[in-house]
N, CA, C and O atoms as CSV, one atom per row, in Angstrom:
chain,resi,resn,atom,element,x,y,z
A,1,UNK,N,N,-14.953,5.059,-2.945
A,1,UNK,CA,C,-13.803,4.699,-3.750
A,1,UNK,C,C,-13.980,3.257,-4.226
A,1,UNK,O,O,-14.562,2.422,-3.533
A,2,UNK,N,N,-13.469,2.990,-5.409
A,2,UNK,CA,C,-12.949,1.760,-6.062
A,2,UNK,C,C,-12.333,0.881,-5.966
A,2,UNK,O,O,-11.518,1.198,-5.099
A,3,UNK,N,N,-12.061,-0.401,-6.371
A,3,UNK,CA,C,-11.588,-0.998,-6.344
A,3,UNK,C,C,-10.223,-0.458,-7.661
A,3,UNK,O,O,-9.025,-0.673,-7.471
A,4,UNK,N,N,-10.722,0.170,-8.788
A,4,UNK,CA,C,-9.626,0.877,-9.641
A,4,UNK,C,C,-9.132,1.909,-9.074
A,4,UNK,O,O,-8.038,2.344,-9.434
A,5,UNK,N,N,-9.822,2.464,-8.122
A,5,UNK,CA,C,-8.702,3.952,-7.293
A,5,UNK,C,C,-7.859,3.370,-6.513
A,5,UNK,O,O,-6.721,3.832,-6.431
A,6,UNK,N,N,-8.243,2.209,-5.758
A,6,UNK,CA,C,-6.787,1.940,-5.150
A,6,UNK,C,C,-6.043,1.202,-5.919
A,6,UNK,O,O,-4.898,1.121,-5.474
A,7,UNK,N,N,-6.185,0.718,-6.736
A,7,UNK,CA,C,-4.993,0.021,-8.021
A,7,UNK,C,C,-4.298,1.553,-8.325
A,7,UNK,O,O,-3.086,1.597,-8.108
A,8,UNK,N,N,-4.843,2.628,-8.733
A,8,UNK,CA,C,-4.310,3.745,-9.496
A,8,UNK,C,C,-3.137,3.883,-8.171
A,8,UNK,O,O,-1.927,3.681,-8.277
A,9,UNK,N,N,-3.911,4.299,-6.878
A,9,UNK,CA,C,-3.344,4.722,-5.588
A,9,UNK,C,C,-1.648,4.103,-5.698
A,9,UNK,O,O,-0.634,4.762,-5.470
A,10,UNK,N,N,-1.729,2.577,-6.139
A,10,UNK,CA,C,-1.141,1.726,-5.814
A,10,UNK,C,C,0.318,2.130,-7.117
A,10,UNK,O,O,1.488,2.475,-6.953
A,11,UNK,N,N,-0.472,1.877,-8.277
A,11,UNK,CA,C,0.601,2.351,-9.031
A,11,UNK,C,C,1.273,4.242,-8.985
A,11,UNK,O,O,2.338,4.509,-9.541
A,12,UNK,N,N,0.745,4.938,-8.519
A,12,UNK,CA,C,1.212,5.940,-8.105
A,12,UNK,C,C,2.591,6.245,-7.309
A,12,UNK,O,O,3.576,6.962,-7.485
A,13,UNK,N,N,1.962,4.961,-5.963
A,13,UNK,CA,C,2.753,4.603,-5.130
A,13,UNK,C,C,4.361,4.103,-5.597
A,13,UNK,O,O,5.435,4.486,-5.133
A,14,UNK,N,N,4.100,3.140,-6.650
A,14,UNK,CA,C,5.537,2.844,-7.099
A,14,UNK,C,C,5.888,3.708,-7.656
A,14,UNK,O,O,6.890,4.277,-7.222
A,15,UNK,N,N,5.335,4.142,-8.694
A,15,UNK,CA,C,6.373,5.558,-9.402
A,15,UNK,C,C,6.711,6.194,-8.759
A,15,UNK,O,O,7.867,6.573,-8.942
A,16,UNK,N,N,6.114,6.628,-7.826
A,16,UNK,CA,C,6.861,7.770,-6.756
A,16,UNK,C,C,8.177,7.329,-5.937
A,16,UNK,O,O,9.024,8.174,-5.644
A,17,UNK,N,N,8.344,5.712,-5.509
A,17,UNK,CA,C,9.275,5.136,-5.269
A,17,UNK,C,C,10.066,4.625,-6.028
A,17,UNK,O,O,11.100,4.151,-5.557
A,18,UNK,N,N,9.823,4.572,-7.377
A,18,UNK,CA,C,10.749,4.345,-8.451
A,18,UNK,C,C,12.161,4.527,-8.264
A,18,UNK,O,O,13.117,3.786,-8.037
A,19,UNK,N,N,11.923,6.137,-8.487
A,19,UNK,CA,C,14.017,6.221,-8.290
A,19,UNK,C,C,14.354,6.438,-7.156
A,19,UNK,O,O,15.558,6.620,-6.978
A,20,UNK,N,N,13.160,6.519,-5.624
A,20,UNK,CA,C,13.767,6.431,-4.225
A,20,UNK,C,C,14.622,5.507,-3.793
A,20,UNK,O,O,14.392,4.459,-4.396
A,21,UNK,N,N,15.631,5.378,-2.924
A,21,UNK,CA,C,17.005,4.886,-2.567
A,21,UNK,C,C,15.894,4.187,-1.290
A,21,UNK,O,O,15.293,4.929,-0.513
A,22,UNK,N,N,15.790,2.983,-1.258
A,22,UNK,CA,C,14.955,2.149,-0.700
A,22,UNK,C,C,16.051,0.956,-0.511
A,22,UNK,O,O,16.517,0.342,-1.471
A,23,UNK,N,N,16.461,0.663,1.070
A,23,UNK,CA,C,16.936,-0.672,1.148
A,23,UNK,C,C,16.033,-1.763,0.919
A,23,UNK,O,O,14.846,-1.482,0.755
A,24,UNK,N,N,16.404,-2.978,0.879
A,24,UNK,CA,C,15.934,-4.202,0.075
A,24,UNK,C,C,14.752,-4.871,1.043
A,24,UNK,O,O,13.874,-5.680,0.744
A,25,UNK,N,N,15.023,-4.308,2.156
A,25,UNK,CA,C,13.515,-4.629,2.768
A,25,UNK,C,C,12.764,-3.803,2.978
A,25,UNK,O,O,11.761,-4.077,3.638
A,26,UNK,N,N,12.960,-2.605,2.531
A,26,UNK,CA,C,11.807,-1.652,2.400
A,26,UNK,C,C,11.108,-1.999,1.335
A,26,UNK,O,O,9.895,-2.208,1.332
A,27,UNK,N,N,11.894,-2.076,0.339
A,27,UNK,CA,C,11.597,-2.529,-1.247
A,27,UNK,C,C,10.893,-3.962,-1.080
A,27,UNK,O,O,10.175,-4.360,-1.998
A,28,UNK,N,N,10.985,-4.351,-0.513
A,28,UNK,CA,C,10.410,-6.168,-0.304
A,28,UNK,C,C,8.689,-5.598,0.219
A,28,UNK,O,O,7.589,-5.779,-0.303
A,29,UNK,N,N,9.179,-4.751,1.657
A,29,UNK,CA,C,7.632,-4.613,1.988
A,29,UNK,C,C,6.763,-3.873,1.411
A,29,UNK,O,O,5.612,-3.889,1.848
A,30,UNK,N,N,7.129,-2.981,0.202
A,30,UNK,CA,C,6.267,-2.202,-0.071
A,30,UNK,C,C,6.040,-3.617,-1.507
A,30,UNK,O,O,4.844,-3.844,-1.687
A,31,UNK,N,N,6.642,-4.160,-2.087
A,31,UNK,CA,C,6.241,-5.153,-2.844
A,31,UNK,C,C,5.396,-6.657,-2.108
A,31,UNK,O,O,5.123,-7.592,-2.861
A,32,UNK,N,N,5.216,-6.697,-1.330
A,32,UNK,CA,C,4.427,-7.540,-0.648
A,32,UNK,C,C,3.168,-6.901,-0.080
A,32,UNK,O,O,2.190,-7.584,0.223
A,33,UNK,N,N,3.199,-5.882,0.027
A,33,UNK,CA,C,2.149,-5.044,0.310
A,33,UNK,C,C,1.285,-4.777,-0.779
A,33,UNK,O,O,0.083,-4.997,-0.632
A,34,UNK,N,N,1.809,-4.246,-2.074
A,34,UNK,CA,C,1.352,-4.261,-3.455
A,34,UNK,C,C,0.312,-5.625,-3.632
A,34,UNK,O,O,-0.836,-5.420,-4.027
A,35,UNK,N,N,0.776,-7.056,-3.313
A,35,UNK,CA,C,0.907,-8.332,-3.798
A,35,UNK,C,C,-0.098,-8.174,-2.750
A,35,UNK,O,O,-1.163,-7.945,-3.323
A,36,UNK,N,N,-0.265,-8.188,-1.454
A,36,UNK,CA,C,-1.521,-8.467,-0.535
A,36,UNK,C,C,-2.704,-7.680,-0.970
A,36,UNK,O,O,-3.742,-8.295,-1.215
A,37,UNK,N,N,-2.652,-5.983,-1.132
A,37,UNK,CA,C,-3.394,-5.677,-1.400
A,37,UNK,C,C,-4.618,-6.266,-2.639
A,37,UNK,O,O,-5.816,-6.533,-2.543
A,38,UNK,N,N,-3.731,-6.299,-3.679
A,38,UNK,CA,C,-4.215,-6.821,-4.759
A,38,UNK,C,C,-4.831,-8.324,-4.725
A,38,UNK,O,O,-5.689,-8.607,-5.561
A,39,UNK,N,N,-4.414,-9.288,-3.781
A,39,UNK,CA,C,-4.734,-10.625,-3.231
A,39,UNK,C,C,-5.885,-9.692,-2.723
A,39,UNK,O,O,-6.686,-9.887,-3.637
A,40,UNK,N,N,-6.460,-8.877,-1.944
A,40,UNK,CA,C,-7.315,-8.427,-1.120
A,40,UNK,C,C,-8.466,-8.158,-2.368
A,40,UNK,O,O,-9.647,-8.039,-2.041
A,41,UNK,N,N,-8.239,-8.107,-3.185
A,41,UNK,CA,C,-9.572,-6.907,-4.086
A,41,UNK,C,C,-9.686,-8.407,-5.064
A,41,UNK,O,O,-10.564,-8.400,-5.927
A,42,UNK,N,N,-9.054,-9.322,-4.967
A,42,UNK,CA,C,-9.607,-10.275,-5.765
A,42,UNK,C,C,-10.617,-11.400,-5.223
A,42,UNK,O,O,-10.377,-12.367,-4.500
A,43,UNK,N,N,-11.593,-11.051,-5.690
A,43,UNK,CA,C,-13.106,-12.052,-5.076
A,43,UNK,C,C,-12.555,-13.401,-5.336
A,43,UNK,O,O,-13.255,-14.117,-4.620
A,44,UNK,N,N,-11.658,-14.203,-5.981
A,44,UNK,CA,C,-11.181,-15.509,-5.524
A,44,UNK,C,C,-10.141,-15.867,-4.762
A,44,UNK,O,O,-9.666,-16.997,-4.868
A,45,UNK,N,N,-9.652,-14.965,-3.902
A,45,UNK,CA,C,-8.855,-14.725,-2.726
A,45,UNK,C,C,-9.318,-14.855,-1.747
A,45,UNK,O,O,-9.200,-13.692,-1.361
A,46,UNK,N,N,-9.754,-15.316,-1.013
A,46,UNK,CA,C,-10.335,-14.943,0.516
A,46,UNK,C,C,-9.148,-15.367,1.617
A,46,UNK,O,O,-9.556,-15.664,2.739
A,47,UNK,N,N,-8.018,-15.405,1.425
A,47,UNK,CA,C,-6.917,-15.556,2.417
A,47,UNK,C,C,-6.479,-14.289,2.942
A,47,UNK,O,O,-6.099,-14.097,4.097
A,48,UNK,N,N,-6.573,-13.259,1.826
A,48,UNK,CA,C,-6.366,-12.342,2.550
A,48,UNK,C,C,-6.885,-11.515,3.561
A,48,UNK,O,O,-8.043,-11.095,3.546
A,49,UNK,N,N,-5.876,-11.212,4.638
A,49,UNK,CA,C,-5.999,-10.638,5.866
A,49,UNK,C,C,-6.125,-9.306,5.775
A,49,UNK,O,O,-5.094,-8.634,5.771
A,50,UNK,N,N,-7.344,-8.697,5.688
A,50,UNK,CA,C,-7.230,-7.050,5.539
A,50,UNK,C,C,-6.512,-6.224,7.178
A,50,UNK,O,O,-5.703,-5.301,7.091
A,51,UNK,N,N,-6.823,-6.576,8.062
A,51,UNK,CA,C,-6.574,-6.078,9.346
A,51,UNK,C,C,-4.941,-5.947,9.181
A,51,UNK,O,O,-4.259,-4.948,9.410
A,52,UNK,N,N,-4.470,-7.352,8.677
A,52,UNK,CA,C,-2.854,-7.276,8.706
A,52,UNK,C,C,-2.331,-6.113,7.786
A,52,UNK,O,O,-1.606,-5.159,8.070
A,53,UNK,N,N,-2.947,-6.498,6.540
A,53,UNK,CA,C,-2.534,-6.063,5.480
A,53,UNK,C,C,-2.343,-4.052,6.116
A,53,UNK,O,O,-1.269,-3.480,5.932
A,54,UNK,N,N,-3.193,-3.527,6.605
A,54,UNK,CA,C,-3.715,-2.182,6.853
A,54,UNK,C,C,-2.566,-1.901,7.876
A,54,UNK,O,O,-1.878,-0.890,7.736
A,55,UNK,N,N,-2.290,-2.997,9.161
A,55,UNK,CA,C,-1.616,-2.276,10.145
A,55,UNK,C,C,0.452,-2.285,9.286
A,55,UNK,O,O,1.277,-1.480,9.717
A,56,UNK,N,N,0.858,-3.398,8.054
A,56,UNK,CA,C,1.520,-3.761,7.559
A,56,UNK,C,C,1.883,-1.956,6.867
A,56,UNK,O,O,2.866,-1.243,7.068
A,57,UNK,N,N,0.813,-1.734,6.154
A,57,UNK,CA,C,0.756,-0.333,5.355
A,57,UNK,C,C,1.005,0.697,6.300
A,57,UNK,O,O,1.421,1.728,5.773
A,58,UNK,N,N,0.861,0.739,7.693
A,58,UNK,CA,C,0.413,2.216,8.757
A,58,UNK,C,C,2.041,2.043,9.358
A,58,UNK,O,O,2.671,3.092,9.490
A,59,UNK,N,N,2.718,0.753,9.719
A,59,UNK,CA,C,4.099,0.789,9.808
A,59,UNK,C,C,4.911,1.426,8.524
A,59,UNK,O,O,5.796,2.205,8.880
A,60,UNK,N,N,4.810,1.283,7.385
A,60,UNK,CA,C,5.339,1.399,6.603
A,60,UNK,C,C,5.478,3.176,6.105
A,60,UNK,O,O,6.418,3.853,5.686
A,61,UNK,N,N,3.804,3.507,6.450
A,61,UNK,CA,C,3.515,5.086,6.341
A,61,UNK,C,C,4.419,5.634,7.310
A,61,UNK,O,O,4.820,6.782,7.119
A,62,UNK,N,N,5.032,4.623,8.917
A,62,UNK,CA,C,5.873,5.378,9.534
A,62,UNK,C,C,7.095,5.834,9.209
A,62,UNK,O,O,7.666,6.865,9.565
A,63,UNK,N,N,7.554,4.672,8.259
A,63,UNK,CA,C,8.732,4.319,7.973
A,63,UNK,C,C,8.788,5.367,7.187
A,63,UNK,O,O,9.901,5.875,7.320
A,64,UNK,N,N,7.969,6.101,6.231
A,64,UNK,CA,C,8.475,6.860,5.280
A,64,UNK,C,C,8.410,8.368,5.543
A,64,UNK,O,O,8.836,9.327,4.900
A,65,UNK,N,N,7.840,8.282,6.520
A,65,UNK,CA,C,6.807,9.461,7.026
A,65,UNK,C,C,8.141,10.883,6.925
A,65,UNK,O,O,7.680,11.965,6.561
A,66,UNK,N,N,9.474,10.848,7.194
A,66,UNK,CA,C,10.502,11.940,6.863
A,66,UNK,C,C,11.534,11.967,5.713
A,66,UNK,O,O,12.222,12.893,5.283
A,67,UNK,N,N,11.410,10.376,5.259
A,67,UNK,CA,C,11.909,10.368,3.774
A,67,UNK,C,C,11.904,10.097,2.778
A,67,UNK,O,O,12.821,9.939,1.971
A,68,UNK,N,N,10.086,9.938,2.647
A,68,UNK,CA,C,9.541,10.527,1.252
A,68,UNK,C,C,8.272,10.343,1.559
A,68,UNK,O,O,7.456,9.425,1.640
A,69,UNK,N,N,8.371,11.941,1.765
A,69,UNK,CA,C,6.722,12.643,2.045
A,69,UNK,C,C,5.569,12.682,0.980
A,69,UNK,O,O,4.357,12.781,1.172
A,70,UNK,N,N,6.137,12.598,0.028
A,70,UNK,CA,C,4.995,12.372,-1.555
A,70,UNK,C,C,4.631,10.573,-1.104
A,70,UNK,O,O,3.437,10.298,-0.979
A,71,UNK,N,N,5.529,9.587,-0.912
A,71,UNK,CA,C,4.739,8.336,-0.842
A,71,UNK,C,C,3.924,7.992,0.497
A,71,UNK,O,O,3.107,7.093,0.693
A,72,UNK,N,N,4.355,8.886,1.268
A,72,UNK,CA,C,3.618,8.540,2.663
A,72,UNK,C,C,2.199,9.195,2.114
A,72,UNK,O,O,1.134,8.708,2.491
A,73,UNK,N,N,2.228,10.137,1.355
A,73,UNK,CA,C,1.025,11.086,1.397
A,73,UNK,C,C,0.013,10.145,0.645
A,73,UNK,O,O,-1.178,10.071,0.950
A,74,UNK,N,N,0.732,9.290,-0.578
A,74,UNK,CA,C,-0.114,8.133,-1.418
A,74,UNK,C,C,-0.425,6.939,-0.834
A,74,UNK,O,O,-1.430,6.294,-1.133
A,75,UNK,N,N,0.660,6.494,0.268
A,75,UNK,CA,C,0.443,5.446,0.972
A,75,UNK,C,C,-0.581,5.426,1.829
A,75,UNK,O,O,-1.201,4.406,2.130
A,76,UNK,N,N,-0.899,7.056,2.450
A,76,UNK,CA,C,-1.892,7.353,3.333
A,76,UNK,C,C,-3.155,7.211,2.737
A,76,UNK,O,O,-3.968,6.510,3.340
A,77,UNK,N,N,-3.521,7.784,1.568
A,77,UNK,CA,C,-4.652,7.671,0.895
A,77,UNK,C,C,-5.064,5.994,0.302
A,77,UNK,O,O,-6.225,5.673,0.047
A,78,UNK,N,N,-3.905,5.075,0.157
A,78,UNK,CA,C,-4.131,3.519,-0.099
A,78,UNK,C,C,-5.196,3.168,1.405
A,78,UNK,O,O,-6.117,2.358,1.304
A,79,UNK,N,N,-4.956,3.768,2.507
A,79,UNK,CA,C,-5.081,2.773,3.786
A,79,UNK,C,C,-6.671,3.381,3.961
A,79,UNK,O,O,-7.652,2.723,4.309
A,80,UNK,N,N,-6.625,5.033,3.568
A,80,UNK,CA,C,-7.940,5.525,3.772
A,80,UNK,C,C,-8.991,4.956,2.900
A,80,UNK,O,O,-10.162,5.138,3.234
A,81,UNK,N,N,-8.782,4.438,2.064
A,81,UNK,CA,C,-9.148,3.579,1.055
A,81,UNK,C,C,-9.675,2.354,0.773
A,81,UNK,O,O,-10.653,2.004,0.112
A,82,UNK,N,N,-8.796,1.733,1.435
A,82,UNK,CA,C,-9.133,0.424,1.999
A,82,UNK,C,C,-10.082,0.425,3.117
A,82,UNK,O,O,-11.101,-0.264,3.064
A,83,UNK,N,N,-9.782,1.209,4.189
A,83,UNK,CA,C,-10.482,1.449,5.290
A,83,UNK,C,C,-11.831,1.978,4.966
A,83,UNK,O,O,-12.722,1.826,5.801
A,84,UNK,N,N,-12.084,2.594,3.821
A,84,UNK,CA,C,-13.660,3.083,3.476
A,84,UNK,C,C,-13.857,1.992,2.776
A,84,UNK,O,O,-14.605,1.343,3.507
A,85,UNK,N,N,-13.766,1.695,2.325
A,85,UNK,CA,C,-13.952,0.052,1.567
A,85,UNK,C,C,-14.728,-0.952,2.076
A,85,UNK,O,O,-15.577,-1.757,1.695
A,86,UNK,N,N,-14.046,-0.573,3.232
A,86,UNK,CA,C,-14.485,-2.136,4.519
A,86,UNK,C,C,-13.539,-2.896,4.350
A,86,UNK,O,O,-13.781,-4.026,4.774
A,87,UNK,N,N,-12.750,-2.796,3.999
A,87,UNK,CA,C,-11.754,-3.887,3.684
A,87,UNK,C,C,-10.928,-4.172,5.075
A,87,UNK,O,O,-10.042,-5.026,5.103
């Protein structure tokens, strides 16, 4: 995988959460998550923490894991992603 499959992964991810009923810190972490990842795939970044970033995403896959099974399923494929990556 790519560095453009997980961007796609990524924008997938929001549309699918688009019109989901997301309190404001769900909505915060999945937008900081967006913002790390993408800090992650940029070669003049090196702050980013992939280890964090991954276990940040695997809480979040919990969080959604019974109420909204389409983004857990995209969120899951972001981490498998990253994780084949090496990231």
């Amino acid at each position: 995988m790519s560095q453009s499959d997980i961007k796609k992964l990524l924008t997938q991810l929001k549309d699918e959460l688009q019109g989901a009923e997301l309190d404001a810190d769900t909505r915060s972490m999945v937008q900081d998550l967006d913002s790390d990842i993408h800090a992650l795939l940029s070669p003049e970044d090196s702050e980013a923490e992939s280890a964090s970033i991954i276990e940040r995403a695997k809480a979040l896959e919990a969080d959604f894991e019974t109420r909204h099974p389409v983004a857990v399923r995209v969120l899951n494929e972001v981490i498998e992603t990253l994780v084949k990556m090496g990231l």
